[in-house]
C-alpha positions as CSV (number, residue, x, y, z in Angstrom):
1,X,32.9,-60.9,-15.3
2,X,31.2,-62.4,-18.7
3,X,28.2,-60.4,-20.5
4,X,24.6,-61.0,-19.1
5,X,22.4,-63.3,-20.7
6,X,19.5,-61.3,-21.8
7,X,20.0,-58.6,-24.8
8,X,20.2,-55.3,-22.8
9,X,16.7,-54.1,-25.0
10,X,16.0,-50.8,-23.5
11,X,12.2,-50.0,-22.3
12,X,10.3,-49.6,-24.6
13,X,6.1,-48.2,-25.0
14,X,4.2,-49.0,-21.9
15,X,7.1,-50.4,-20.1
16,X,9.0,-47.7,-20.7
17,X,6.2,-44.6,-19.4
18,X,5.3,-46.2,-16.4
19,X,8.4,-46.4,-15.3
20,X,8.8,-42.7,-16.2
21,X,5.4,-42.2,-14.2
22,X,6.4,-44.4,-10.9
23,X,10.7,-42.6,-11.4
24,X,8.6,-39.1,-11.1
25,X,8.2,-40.1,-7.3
26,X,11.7,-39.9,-6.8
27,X,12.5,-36.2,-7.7
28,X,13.6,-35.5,-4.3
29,X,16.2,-37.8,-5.0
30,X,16.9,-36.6,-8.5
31,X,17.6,-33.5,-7.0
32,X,19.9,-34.0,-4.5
33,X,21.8,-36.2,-6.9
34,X,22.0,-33.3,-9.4
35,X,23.2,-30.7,-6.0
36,X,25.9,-33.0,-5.5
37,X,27.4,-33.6,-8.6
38,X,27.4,-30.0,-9.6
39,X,29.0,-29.2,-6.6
40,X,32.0,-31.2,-8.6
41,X,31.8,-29.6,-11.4
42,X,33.0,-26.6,-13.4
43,X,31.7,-23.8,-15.1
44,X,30.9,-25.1,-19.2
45,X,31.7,-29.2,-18.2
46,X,30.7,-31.4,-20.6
47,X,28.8,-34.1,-18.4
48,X,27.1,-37.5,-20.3
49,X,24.4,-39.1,-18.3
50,X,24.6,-43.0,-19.5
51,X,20.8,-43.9,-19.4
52,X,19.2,-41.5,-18.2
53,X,16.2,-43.0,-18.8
54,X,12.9,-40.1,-18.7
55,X,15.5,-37.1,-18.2
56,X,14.9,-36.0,-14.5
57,X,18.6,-36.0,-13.1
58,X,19.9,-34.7,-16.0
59,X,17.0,-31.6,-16.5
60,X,17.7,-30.6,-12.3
61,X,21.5,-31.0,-13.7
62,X,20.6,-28.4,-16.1
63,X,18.8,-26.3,-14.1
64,X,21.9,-25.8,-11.3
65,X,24.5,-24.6,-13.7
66,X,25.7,-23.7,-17.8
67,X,26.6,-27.5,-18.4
68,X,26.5,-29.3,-21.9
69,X,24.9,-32.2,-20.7
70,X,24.2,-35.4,-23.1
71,X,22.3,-38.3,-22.4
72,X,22.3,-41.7,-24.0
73,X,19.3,-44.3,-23.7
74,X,18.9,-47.4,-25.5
75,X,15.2,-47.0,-25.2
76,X,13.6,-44.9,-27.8
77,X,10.5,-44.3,-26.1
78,X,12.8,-42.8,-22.6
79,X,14.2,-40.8,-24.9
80,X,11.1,-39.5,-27.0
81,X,10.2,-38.3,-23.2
82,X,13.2,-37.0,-22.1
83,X,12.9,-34.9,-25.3
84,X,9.9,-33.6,-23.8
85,X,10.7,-33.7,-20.1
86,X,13.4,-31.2,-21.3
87,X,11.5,-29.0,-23.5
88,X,9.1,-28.5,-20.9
89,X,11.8,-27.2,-18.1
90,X,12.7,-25.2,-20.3
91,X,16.8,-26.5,-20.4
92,X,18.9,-27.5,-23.3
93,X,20.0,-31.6,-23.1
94,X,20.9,-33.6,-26.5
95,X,19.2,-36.7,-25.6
96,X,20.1,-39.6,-28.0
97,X,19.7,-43.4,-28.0
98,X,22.4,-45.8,-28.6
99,X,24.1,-48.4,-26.2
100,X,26.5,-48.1,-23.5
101,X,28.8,-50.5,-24.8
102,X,29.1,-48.8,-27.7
103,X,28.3,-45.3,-27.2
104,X,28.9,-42.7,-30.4
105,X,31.0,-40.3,-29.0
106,X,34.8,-39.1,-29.4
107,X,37.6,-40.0,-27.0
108,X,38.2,-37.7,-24.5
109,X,34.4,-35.9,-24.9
110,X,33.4,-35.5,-21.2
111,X,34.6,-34.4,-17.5
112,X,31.9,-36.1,-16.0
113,X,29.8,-39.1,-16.7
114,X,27.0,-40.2,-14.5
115,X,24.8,-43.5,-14.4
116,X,22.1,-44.2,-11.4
117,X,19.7,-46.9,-11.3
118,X,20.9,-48.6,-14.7
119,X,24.2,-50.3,-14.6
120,X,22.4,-53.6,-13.6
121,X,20.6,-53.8,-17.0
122,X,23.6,-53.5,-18.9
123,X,24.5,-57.0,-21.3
124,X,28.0,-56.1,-21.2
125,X,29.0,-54.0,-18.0
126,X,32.7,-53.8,-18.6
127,X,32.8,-52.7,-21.8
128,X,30.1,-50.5,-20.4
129,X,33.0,-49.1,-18.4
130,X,35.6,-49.0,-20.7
131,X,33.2,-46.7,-22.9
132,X,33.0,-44.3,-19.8
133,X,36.9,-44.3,-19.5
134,X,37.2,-43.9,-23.2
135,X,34.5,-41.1,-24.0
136,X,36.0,-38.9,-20.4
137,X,39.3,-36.6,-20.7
138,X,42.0,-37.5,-18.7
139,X,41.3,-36.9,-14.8
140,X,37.7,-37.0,-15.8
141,X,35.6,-38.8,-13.3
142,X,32.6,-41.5,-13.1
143,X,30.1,-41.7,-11.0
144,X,27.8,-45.0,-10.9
145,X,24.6,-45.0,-8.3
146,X,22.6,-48.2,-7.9
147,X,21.1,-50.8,-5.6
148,X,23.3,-53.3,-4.0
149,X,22.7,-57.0,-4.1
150,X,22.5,-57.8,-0.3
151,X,19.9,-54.5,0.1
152,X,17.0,-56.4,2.3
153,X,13.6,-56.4,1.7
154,X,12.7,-54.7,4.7
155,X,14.7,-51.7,3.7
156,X,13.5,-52.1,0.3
157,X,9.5,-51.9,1.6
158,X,10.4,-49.1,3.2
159,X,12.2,-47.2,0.8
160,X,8.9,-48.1,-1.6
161,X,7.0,-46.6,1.8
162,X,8.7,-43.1,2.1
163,X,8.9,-42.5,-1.8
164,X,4.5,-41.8,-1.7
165,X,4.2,-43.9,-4.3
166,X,-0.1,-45.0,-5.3
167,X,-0.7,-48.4,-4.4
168,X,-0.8,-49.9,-7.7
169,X,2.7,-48.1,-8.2
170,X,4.0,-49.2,-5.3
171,X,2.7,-53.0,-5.5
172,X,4.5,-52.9,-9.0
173,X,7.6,-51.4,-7.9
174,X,8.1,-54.2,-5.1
175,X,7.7,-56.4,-7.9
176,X,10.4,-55.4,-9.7
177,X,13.0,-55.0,-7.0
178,X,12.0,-58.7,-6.1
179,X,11.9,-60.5,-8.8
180,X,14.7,-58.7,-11.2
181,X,16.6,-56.1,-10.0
182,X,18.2,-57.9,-6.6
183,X,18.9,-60.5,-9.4
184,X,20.7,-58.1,-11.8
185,X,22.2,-56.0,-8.9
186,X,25.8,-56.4,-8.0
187,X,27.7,-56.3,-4.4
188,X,30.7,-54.2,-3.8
189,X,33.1,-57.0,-4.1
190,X,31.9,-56.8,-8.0
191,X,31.7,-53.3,-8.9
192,X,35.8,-53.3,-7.4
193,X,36.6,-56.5,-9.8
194,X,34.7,-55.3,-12.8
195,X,36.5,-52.1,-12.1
196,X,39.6,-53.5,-12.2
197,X,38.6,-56.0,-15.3
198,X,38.0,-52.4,-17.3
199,X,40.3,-49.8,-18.6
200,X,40.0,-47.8,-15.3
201,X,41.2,-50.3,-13.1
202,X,40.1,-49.5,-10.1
203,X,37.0,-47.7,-8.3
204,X,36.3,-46.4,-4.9
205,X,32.8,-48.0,-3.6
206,X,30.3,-46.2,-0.7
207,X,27.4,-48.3,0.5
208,X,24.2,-45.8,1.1
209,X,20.6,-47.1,2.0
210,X,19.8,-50.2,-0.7
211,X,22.3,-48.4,-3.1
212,X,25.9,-48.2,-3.6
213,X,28.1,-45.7,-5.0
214,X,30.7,-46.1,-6.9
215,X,33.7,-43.4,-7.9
216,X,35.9,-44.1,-11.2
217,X,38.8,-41.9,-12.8
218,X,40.4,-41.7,-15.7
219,X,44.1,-41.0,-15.0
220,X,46.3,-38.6,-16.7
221,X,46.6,-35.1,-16.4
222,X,43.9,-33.7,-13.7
223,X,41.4,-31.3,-15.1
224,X,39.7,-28.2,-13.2
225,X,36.5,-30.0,-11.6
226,X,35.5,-27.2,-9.5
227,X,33.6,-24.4,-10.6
């Protein structure tokens, strides 16, 4: 799997707050993302969210538990408003921007590292993954959310449909999933070869909806997960 063509900029000014605006109609989502993964976790984990773009998953994250939670976005602006997304919950996050190939933190930092709706955009998506595998301790685990390839546009219309999204929104959101993100996505058969391409070397996939999930783990000496 080579690096993507396009230079992996992050969001940035407009861009970058609508999309905040539009991902705001999602936080039923963001919610049950941030149930599930604390269900994995234990009491004081260090857990990175690798772009977490305006903040959401990782302030319900925050919310649910005492977590040290990080966040890294190459988008300045994302981050300016994650800043504030947090401030206003009320929740402690250390939002910082740098890139996922070449993220700024220790080896063995985190138990937990979680990407959704991002992995697409990334220039360099293995040594995306090897940065994961670095920056988590041994038995730490990975978990990537985002949309598959083959999702149709029929399910696609109707995910747009349920998520109550204004017209104008919702118009600009079908947009995007047609003529970028099915383009960026990647199929299950890739997420398994990228997977074993990194230093992980392998992943367990689940298909869900238009998304797919996909479980990574750094071996070695298993850590307490559960709370």
């Amino acid at each position: 799997m080579t690096a993507k063509p396009w230079k992996g900029k992050g969001m940035e000014g407009w861009t970058a707050r609508w999309y905040a605006r539009t991902r705001a109609n999602d936080m039923a989502d963001f919610r049950r993302q941030a149930q599930a993964v604390a269900l994995q976790l234990r009491v004081g984990a260090d857990v990175l969210e690798v772009a977490p773009g305006p903040g959401f998953f990782a302030v319900e994250l925050a919310k649910l538990g005492d977590y040290r939670i990080c966040g890294l976005d190459v988008s300045r602006t994302l981050v300016e408003i994650a800043r504030e997304n947090a401030r206003r919950a009320g929740v402690r996050i250390d939002f910082q921007q740098g890139s996922a190939s070449a993220m700024p933190f220790a080896d063995d930092s985190f138990d937990f590292v979680y990407c959704s709706a991002a992995f697409k955009n990334f220039t360099e998506p293995v040594k995306a993954l090897d940065e994961m595998q670095r920056a988590l301790r041994p038995g730490g685990r990975a978990l990537i959310s985002d949309l598959r390839k083959d999702a149709s546009l029929e399910e696609i219309d109707d995910y747009v449909k349920k998520s109550g999204r204004n017209r104008i929104d919702a118009w600009l959101t079908r947009w995007a999933f047609r003529t970028m993100l099915l383009k960026r996505a990647y199929t299950e058969s890739d997420f398994l070869r990228m997977a074993q391409q990194s230093r992980f070397g392998k992943c367990q996939v689940k298909l869900d909806a238009i998304a797919l999930e996909v479980l990574l783990e750094k071996t070695g000496k298993a850590m307490a997960i559960h709370a």
